[in-house]
N, CA, C and O atoms as CSV, one atom per row, in Angstrom:
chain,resi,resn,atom,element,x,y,z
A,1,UNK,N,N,56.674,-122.479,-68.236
A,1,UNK,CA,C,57.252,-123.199,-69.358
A,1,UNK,C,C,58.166,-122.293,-70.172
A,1,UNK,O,O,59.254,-122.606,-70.655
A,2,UNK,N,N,57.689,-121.389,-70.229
A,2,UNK,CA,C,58.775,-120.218,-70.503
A,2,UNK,C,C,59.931,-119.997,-70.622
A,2,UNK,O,O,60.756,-119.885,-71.529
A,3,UNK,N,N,59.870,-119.930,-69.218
A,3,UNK,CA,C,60.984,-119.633,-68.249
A,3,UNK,C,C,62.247,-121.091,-69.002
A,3,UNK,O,O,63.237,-120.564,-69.510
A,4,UNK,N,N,62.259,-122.361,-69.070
A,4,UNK,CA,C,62.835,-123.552,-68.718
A,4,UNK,C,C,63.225,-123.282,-70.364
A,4,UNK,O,O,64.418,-123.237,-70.666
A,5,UNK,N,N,62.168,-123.104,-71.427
A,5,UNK,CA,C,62.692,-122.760,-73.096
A,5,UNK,C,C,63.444,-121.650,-73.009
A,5,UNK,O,O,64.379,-121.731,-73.805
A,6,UNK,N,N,63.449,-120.877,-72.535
A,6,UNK,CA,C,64.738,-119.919,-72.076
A,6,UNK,C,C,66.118,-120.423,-72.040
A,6,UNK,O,O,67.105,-120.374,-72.774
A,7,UNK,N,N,65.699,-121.088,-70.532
A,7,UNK,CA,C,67.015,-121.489,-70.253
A,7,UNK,C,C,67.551,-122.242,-71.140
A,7,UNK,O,O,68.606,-121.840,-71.632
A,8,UNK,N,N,67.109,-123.265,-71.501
A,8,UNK,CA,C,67.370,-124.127,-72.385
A,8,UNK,C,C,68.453,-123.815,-73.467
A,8,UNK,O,O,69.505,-124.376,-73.773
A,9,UNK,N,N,67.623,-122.410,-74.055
A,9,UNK,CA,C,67.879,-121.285,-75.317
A,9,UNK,C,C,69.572,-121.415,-74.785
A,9,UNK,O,O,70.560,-121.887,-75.346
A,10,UNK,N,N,69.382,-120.779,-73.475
A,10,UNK,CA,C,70.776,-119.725,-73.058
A,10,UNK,C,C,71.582,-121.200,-72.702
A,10,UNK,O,O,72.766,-121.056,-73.005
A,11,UNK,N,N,71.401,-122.138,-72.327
A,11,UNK,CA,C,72.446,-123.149,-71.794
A,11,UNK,C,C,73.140,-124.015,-73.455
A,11,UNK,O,O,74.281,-124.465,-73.563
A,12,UNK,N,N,72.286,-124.031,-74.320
A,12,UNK,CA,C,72.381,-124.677,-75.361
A,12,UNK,C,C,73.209,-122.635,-76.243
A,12,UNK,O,O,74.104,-122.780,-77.076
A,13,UNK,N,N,72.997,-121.912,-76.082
A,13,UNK,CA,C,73.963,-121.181,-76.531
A,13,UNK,C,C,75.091,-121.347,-75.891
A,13,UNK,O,O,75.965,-121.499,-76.745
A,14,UNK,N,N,75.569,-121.401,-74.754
A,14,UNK,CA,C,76.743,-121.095,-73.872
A,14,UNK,C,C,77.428,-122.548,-74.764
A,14,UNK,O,O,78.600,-122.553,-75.143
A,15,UNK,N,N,76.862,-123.244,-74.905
A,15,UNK,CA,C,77.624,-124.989,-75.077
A,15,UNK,C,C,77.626,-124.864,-76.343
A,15,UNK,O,O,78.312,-125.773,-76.811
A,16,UNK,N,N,77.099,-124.027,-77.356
A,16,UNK,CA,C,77.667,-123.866,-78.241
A,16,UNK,C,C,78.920,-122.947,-78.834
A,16,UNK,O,O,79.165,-122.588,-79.985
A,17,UNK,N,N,79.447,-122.769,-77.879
A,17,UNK,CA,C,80.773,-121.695,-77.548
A,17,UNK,C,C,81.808,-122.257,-77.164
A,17,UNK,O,O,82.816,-121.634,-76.831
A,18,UNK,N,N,81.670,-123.970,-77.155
A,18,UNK,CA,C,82.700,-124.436,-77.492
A,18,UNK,C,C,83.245,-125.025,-78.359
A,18,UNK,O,O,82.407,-125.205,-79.244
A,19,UNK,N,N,84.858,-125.743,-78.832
A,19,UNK,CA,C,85.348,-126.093,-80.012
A,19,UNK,C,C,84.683,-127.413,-79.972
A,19,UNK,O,O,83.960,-127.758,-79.038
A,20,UNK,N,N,84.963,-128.200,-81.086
A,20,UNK,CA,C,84.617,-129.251,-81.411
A,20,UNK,C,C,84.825,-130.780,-80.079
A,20,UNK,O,O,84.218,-131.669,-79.482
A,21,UNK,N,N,86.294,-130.074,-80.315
A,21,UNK,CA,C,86.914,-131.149,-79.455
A,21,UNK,C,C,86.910,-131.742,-77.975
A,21,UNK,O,O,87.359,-132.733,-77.399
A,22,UNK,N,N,85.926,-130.247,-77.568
A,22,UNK,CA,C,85.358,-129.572,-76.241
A,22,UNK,C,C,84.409,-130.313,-75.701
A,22,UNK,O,O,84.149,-130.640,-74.543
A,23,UNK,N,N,83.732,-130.614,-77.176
A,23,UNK,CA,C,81.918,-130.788,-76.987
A,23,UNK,C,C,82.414,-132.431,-77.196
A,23,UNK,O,O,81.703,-133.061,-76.414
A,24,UNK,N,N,83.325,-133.392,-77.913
A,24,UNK,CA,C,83.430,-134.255,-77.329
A,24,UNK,C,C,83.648,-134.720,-76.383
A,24,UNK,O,O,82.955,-135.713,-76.160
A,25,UNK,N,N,84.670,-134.341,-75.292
A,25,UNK,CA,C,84.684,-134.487,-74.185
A,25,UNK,C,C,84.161,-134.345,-73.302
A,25,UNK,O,O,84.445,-134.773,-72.183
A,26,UNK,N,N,83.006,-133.510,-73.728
A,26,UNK,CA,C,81.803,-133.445,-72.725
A,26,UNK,C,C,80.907,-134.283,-73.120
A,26,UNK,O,O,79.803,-134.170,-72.588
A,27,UNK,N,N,81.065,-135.177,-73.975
A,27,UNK,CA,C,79.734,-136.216,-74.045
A,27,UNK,C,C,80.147,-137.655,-73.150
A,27,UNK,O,O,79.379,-138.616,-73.167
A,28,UNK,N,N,81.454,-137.685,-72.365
A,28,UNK,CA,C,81.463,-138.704,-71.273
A,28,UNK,C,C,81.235,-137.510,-70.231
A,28,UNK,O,O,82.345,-137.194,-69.804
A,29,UNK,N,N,80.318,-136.792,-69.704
A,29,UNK,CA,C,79.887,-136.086,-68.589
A,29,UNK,C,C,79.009,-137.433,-68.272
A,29,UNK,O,O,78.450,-138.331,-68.902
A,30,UNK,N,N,79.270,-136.951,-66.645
A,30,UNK,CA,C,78.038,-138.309,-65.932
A,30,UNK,C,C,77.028,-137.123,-65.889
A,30,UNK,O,O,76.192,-137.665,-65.166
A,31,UNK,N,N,76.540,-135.959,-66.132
A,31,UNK,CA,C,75.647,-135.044,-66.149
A,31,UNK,C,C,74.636,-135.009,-68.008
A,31,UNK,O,O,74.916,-134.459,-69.073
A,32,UNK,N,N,73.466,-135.886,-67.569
A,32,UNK,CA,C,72.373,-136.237,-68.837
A,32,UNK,C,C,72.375,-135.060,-69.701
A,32,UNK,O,O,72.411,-134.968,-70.928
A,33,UNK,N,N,72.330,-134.177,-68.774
A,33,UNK,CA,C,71.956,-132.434,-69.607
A,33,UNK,C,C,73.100,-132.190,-70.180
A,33,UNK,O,O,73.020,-132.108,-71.406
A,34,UNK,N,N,73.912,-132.076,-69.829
A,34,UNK,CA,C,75.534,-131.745,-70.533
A,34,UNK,C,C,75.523,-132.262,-71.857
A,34,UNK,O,O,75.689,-131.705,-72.942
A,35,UNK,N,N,75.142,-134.211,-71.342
A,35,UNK,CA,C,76.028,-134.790,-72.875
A,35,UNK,C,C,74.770,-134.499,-73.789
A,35,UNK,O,O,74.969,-134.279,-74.983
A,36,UNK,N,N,73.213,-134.484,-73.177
A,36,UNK,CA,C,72.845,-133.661,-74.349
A,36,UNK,C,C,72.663,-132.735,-74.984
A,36,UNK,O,O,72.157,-132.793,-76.104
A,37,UNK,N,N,73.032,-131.670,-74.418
A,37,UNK,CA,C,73.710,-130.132,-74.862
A,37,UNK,C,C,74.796,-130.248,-75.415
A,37,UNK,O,O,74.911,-129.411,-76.310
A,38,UNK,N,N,76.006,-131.155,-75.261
A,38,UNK,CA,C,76.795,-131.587,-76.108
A,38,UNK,C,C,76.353,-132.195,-77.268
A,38,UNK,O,O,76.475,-131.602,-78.340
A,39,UNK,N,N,75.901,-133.196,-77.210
A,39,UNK,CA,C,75.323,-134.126,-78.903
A,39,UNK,C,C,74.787,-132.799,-79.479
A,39,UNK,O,O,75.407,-132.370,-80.451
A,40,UNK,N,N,73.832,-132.145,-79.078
A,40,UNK,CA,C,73.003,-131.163,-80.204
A,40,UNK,C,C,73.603,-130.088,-80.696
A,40,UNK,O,O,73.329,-129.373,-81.660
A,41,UNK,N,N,74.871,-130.051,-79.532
A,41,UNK,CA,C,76.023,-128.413,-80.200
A,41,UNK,C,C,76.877,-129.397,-80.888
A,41,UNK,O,O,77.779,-128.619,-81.196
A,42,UNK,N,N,77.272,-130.572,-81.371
A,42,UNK,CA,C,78.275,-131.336,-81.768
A,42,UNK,C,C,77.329,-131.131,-83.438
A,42,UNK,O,O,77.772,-130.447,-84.361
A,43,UNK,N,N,76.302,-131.719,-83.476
A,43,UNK,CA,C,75.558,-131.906,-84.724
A,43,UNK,C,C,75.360,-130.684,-85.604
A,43,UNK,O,O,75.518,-130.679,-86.825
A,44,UNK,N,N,74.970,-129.570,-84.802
A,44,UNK,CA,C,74.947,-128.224,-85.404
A,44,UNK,C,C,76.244,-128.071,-85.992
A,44,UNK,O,O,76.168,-127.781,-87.186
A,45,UNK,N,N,77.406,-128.171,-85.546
A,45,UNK,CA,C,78.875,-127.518,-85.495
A,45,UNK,C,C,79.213,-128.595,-86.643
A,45,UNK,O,O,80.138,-128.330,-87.410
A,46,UNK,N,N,78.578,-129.668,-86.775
A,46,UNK,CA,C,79.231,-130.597,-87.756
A,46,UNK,C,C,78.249,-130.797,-89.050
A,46,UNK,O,O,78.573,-131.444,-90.046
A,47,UNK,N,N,76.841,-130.054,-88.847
A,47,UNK,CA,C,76.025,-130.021,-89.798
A,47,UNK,C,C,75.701,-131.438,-90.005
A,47,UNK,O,O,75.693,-131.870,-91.158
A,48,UNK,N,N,75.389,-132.339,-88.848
A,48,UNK,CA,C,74.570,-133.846,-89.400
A,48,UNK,C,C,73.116,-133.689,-88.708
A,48,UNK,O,O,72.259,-134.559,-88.868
């Protein structure tokens, strides 16, 4: 379980390394994990 909150950590940092406009366009990904690594780096970056 570790291991996966890790990754998580490091995939949700990397996706937060992009611009705004970035992380919208990644929320039409047909990939579940993306657009929600997108929504949660979109909310941080926009403070809602």
């Amino acid at each position: 379980m570790a291991e996966d909150s890790k990754g998580f950590t490091q995939a949700r940092e990397a996706m937060g390394r992009h611009t705004i406009p970035e992380l919208i366009d990644l929320l039409e990904s047909d990939d579940v994990r993306t657009r929600f690594l997108a929504e949660m780096c979109l909310r941080d970056a926009t403070s809602t």
